[in-house]
N, CA, C and O atoms as a GROMACS GRO file, in nm:
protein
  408
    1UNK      N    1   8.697   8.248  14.225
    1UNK     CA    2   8.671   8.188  14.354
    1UNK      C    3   8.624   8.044  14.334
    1UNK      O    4   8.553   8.025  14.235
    2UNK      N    5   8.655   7.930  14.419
    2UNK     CA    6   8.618   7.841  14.412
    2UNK      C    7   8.491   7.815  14.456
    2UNK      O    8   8.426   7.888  14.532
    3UNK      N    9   8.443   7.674  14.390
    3UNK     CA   10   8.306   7.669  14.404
    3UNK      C   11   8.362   7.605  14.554
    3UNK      O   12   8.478   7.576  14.584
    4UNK      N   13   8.204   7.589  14.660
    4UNK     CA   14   8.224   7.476  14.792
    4UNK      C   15   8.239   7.346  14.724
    4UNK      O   16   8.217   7.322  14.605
    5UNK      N   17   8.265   7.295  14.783
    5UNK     CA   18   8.232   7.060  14.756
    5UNK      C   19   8.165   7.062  14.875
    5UNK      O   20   8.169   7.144  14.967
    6UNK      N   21   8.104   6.963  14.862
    6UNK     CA   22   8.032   6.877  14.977
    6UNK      C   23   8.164   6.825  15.038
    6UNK      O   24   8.271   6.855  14.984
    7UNK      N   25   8.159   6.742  15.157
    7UNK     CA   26   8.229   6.690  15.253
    7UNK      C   27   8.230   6.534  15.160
    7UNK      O   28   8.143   6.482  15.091
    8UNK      N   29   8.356   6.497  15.190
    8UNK     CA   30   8.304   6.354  15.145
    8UNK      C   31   8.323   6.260  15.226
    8UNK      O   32   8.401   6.266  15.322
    9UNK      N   33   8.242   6.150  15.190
    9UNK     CA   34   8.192   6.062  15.261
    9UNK      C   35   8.278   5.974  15.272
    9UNK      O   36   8.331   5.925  15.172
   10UNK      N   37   8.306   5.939  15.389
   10UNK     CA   38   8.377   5.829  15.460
   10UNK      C   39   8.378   5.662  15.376
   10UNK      O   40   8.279   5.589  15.377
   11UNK      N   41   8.490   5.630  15.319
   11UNK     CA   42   8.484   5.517  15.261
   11UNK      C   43   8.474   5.397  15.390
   11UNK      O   44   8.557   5.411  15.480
   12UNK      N   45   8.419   5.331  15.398
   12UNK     CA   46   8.380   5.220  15.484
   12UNK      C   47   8.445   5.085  15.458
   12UNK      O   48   8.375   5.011  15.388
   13UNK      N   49   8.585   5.027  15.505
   13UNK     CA   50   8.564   4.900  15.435
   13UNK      C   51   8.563   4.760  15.476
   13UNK      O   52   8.644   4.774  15.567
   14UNK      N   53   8.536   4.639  15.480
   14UNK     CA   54   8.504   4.568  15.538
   14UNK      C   55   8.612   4.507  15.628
   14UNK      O   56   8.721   4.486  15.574
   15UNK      N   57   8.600   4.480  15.744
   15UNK     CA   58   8.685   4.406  15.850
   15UNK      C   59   8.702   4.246  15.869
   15UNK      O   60   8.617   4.165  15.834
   16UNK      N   61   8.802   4.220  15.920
   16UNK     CA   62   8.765   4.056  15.927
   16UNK      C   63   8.869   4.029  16.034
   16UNK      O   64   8.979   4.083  16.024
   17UNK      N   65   8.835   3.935  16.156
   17UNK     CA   66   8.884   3.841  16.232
   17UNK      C   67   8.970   3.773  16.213
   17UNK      O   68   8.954   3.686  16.128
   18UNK      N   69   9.079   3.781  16.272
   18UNK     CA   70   9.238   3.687  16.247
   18UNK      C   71   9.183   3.555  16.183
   18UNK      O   72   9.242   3.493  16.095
   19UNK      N   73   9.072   3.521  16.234
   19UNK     CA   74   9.037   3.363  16.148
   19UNK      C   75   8.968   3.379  16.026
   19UNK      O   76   8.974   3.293  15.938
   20UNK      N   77   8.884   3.514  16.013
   20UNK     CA   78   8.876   3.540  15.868
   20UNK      C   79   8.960   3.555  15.814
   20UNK      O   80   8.988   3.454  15.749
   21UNK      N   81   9.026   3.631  15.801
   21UNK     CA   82   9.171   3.752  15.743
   21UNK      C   83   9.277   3.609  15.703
   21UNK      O   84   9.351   3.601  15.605
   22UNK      N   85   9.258   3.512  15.803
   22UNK     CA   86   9.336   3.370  15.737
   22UNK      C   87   9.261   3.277  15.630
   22UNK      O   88   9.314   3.187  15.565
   23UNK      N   89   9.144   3.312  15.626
   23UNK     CA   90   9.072   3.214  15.524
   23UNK      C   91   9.070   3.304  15.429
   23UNK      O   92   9.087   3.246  15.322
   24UNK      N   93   9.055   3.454  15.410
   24UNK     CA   94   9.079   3.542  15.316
   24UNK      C   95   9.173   3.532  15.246
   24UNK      O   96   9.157   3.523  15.124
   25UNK      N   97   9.326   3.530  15.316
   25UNK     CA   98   9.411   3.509  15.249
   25UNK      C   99   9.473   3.326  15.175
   25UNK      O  100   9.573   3.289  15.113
   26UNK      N  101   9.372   3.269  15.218
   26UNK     CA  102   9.365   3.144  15.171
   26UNK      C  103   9.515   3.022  15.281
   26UNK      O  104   9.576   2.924  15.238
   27UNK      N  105   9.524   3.090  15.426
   27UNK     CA  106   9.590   3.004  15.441
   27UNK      C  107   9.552   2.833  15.524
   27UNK      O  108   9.609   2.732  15.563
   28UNK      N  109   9.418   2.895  15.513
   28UNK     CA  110   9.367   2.738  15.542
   28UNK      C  111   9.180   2.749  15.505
   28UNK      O  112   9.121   2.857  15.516
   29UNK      N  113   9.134   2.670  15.477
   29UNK     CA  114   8.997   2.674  15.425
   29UNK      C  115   8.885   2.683  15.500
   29UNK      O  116   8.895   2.643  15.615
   30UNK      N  117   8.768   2.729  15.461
   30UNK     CA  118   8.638   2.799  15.529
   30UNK      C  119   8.584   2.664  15.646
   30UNK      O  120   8.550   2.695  15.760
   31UNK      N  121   8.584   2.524  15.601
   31UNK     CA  122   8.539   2.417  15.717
   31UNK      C  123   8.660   2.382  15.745
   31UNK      O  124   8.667   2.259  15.734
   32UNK      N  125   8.768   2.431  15.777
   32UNK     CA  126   8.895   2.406  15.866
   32UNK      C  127   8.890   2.466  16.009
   32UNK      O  128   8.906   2.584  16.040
   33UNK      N  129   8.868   2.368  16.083
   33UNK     CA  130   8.870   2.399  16.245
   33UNK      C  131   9.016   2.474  16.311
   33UNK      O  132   9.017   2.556  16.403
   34UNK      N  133   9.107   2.434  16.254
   34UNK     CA  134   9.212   2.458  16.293
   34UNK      C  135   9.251   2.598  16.320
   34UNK      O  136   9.166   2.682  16.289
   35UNK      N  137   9.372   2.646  16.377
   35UNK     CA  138   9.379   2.776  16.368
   35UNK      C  139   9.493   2.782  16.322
   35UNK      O  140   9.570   2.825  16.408
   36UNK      N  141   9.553   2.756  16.210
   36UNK     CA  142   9.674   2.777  16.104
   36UNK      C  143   9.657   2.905  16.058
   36UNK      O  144   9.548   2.961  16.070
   37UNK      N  145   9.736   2.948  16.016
   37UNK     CA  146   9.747   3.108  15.988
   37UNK      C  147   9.723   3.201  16.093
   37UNK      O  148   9.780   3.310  16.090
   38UNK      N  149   9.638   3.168  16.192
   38UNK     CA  150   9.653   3.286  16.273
   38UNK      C  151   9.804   3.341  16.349
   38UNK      O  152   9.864   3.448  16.352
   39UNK      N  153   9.824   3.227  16.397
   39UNK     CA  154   9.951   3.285  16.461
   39UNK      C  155  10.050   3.359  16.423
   39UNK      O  156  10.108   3.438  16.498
   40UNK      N  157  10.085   3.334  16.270
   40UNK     CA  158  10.144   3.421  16.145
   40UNK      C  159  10.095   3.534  16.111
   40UNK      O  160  10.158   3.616  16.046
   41UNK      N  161   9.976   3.550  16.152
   41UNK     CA  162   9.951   3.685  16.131
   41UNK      C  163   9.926   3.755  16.248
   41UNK      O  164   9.902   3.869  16.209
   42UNK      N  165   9.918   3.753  16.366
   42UNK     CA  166   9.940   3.783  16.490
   42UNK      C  167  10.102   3.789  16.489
   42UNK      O  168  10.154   3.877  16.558
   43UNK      N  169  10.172   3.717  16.427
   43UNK     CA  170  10.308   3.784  16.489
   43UNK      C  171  10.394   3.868  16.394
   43UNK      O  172  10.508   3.911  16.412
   44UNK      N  173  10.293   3.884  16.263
   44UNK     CA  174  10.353   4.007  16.164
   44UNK      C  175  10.286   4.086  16.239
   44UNK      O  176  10.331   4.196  16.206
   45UNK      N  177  10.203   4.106  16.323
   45UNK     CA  178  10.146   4.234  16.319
   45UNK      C  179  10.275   4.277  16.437
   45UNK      O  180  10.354   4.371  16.433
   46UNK      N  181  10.263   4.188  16.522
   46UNK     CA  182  10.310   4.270  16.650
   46UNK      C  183  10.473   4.290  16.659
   46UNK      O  184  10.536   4.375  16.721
   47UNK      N  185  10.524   4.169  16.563
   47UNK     CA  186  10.689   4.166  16.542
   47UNK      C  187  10.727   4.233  16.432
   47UNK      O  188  10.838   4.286  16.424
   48UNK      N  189  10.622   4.239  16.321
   48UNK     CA  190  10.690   4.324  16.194
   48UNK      C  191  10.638   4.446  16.155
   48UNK      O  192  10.689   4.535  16.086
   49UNK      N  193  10.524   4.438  16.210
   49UNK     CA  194  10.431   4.568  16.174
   49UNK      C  195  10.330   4.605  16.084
   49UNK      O  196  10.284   4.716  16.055
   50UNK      N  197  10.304   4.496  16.049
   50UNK     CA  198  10.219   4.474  15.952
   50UNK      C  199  10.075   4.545  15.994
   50UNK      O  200  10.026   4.559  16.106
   51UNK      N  201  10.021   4.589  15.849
   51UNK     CA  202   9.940   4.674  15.878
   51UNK      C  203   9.790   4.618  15.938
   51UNK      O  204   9.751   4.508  15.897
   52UNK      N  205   9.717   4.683  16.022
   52UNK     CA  206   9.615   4.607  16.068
   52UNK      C  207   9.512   4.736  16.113
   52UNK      O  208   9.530   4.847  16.063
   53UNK      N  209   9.397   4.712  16.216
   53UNK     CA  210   9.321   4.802  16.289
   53UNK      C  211   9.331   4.756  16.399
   53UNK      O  212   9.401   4.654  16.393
   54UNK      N  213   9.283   4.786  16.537
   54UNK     CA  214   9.271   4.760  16.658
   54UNK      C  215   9.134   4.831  16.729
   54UNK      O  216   9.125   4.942  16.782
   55UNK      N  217   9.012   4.706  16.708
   55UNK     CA  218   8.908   4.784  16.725
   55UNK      C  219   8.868   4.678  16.839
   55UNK      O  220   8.874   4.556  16.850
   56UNK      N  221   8.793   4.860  16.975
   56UNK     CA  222   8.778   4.732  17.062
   56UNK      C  223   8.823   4.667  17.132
   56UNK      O  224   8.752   4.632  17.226
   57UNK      N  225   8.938   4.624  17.127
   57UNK     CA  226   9.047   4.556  17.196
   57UNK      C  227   9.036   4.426  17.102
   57UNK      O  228   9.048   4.328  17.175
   58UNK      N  229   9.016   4.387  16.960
   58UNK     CA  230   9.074   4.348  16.906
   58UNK      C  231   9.152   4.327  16.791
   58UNK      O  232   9.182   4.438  16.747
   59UNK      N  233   9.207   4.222  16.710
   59UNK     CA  234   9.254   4.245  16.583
   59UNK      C  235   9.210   4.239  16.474
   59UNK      O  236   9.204   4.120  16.440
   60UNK      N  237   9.170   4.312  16.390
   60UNK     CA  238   9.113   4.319  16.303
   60UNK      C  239   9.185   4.346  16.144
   60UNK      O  240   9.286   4.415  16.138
   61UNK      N  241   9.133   4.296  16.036
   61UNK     CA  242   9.209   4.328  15.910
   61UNK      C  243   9.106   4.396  15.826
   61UNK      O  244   8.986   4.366  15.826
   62UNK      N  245   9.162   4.487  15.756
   62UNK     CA  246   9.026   4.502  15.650
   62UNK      C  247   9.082   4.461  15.473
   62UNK      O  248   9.195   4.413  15.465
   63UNK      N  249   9.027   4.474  15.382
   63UNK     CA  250   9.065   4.409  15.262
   63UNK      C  251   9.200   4.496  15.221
   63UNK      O  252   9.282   4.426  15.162
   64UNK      N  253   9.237   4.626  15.241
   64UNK     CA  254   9.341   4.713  15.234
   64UNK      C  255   9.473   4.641  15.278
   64UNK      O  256   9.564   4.642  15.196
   65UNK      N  257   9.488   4.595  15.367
   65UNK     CA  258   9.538   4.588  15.528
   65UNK      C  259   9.573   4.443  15.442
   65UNK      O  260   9.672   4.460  15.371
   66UNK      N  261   9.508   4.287  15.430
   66UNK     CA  262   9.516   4.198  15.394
   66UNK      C  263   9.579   4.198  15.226
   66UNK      O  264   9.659   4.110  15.194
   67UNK      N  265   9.541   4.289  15.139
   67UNK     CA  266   9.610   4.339  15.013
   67UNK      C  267   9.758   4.364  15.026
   67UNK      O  268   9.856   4.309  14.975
   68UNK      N  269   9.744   4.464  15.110
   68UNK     CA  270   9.935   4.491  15.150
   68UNK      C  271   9.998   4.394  15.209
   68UNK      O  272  10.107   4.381  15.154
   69UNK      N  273   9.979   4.297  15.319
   69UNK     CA  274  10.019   4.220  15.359
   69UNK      C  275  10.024   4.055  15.255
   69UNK      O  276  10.052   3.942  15.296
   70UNK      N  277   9.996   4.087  15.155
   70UNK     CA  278   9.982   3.980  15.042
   70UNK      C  279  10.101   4.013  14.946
   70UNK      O  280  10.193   3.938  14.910
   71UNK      N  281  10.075   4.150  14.911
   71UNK     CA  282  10.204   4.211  14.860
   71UNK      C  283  10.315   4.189  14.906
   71UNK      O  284  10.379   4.119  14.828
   72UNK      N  285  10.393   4.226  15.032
   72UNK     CA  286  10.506   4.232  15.100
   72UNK      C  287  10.563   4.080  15.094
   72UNK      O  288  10.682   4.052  15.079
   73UNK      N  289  10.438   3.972  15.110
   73UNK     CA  290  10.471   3.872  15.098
   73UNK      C  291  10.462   3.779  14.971
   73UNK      O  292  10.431   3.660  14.970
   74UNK      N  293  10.502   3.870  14.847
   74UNK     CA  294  10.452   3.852  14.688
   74UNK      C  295  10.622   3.741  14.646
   74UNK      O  296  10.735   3.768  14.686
   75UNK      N  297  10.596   3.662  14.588
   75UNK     CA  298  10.724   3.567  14.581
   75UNK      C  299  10.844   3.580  14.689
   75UNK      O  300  10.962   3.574  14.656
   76UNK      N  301  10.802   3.598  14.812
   76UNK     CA  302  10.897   3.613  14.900
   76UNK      C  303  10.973   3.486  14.889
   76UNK      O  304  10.899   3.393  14.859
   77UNK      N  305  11.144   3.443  14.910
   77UNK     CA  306  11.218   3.322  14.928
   77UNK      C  307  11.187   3.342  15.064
   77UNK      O  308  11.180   3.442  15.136
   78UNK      N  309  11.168   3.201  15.084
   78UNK     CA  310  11.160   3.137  15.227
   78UNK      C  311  11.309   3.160  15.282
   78UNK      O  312  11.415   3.138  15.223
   79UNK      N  313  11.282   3.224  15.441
   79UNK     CA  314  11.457   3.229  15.490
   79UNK      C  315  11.520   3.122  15.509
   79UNK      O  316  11.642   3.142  15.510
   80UNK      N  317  11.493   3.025  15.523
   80UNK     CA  318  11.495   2.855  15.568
   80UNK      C  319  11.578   2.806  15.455
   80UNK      O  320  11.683   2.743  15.467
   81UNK      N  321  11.498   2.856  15.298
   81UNK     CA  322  11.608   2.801  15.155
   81UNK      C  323  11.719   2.886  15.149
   81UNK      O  324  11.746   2.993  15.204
   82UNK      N  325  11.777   2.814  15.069
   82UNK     CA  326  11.959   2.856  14.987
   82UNK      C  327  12.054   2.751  15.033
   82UNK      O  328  12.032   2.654  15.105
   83UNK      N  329  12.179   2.795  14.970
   83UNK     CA  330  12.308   2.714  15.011
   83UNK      C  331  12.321   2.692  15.171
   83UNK      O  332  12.287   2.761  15.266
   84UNK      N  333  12.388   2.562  15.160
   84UNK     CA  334  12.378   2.535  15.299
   84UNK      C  335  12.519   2.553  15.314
   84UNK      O  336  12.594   2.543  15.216
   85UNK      N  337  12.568   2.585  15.452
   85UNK     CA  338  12.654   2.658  15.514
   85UNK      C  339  12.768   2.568  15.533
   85UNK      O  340  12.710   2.461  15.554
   86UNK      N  341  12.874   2.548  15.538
   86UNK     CA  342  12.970   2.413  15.530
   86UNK      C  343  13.046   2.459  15.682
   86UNK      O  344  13.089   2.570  15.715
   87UNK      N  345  13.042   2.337  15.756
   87UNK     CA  346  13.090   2.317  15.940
   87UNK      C  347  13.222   2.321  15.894
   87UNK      O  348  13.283   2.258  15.808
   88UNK      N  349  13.262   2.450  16.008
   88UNK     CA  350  13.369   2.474  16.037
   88UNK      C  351  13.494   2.373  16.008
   88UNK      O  352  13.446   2.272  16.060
   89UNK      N  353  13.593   2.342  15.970
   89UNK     CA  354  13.622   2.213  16.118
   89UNK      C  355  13.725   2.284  16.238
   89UNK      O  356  13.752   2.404  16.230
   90UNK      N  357  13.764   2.226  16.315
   90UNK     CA  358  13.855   2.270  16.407
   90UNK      C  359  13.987   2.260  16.392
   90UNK      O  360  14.023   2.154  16.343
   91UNK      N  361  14.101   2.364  16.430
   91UNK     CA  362  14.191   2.290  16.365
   91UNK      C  363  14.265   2.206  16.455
   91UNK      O  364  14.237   2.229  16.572
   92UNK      N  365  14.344   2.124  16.439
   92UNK     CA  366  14.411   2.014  16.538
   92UNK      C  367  14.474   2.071  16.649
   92UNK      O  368  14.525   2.182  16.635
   93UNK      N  369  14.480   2.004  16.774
   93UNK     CA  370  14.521   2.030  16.888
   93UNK      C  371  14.634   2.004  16.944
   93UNK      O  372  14.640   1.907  17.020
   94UNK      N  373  14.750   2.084  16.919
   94UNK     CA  374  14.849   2.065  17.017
   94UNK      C  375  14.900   1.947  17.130
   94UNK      O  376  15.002   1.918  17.192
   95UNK      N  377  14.797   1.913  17.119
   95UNK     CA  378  14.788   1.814  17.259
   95UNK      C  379  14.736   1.894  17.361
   95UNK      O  380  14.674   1.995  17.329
   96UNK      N  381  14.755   1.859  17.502
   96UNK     CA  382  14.694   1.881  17.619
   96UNK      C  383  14.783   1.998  17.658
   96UNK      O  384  14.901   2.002  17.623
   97UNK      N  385  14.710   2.115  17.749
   97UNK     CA  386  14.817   2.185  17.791
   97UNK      C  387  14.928   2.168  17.890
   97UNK      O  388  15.002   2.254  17.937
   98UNK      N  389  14.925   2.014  17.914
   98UNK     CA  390  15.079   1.992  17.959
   98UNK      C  391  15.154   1.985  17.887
   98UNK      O  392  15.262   2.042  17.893
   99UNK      N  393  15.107   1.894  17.775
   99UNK     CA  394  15.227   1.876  17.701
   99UNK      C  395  15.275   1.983  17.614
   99UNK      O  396  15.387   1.963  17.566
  100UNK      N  397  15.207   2.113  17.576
  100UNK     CA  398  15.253   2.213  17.529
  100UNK      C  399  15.355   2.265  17.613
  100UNK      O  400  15.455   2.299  17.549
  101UNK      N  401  15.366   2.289  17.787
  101UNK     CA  402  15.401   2.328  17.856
  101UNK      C  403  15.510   2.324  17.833
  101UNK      O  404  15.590   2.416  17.817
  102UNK      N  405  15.534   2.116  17.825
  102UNK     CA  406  15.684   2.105  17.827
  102UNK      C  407  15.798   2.098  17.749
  102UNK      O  408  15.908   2.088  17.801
   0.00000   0.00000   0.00000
């Protein structure tokens, strides 16, 4: 028969504010007024799914949450780089559709 266990205890881990969770992840620095990075991470959460909490009615990250979302984005290529795409051209025109007509 097995012995009981105790219950275990709830790991607790720390949370942080879209403007923390951006200085956490280093995308702009601790006396930076600005709000760079937030919006990037407000729109992984809600467009990509990125992992988060919702406490409260707000957004919250905890170090888990900010870990994975560091990962996913681990040497990602920017979609913006690579070969650039070479313009069509059109091909020449008949002329006008009268003069095809006639």
């Amino acid at each position: 028969m097995a012995t009981p266990q105790a219950p275990a205890k709830p790991i607790l881990e720390n949370f942080y504010s879209v403007a923390e969770a951006a200085i956490r992840l280093g995308l702009r620095d601790r006396d930076d007024d600005s709000k760079k990075g937030e919006k990037w991470l407000r729109d992984g959460v809600n467009l990509s799914g990125w992992p988060c909490h919702r406490l409260a009615g707000q957004l919250k990250f905890s170090d888990s949450d900010l870990a994975a979302i560091a990962e996913i984005h681990r040497n990602k290529v920017d979609g913006r780089s690579g070969p650039r795409r070479t313009r069509r051209t059109r091909k020449p025109s008949a002329g006008t559709p009268a003069q095809r007509a006639a």
